[in-house]
C-alpha positions in Angstrom: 6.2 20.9 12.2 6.8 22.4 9.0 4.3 24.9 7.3 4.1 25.2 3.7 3.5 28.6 2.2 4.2 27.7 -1.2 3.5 25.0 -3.6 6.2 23.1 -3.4 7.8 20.8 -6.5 9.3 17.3 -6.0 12.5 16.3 -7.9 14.5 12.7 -7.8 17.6 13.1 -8.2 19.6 9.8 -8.8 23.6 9.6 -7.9 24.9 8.2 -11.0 28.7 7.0 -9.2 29.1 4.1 -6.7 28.2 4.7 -2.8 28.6 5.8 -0.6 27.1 9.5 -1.8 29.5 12.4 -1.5 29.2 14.4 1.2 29.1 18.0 -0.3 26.6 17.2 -2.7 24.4 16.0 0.4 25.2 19.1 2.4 24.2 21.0 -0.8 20.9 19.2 -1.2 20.5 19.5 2.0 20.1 23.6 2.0 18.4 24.1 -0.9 15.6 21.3 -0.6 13.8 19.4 1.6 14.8 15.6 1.6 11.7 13.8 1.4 12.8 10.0 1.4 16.2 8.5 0.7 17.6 4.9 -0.5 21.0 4.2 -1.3 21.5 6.1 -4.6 18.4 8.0 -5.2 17.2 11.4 -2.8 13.2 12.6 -3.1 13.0 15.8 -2.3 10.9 18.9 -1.9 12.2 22.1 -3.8 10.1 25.6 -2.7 11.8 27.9 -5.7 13.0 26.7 -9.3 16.2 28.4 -9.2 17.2 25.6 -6.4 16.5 23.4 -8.9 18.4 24.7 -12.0 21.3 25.2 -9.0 21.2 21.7 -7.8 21.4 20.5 -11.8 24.3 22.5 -12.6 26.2 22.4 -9.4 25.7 18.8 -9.0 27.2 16.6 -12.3 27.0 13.4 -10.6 23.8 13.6 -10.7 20.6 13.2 -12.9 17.4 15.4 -11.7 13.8 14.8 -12.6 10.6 16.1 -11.7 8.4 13.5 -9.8 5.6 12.1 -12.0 2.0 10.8 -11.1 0.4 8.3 -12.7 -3.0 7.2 -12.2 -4.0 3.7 -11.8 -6.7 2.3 -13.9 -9.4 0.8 -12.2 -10.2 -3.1 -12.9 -13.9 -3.0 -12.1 -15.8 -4.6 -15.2 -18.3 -1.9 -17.0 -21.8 -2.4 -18.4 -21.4 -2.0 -21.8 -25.1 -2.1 -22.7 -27.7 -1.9 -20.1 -30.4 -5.3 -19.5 -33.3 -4.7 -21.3 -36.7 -4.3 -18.6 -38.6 -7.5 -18.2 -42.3 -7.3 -19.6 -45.1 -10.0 -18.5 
């Protein structure tokens, strides 16, 4: 169980060669972030301090490193544009 006592930053960094991924850059990755999720060319992970970060980018040129991005999804529930009028007798 890990605690976190920091807010920690995600990055996705993208292996621009051909697989397999190189094992020094992993083993790099590996001790300066937390690795999230993984697919064949592309790491999520978890980075405590941004000095990791500006490390991983410069160490690793194989690579292309971007911050994770959120993006809210827009509901599709129709809205009211003018409310009914109250019924009179």
């Amino acid at each position: 169980m890990t605690i976190r006592t920091m807010a920690q930053d995600r990055y996705i960094l993208n292996f621009k060669g051909t697989p397999p991924l190189p094992a020094d850059d992993i083993r790099l990755i590996r001790a300066k972030s937390n690795v999230v999720d993984s697919s064949r060319k592309t790491l999520l992970v978890e980075v405590n301090e941004e000095e990791a970060v500006y490390e991983l980018t410069r160490r690793l040129t194989d690579w292309t490193v971007k911050k994770e991005t959120h993006y809210a999804v827009p509901t599709t529930r129709p809205k009211v544009q003018k409310p009914p009028r109250p019924y009179k007798k």
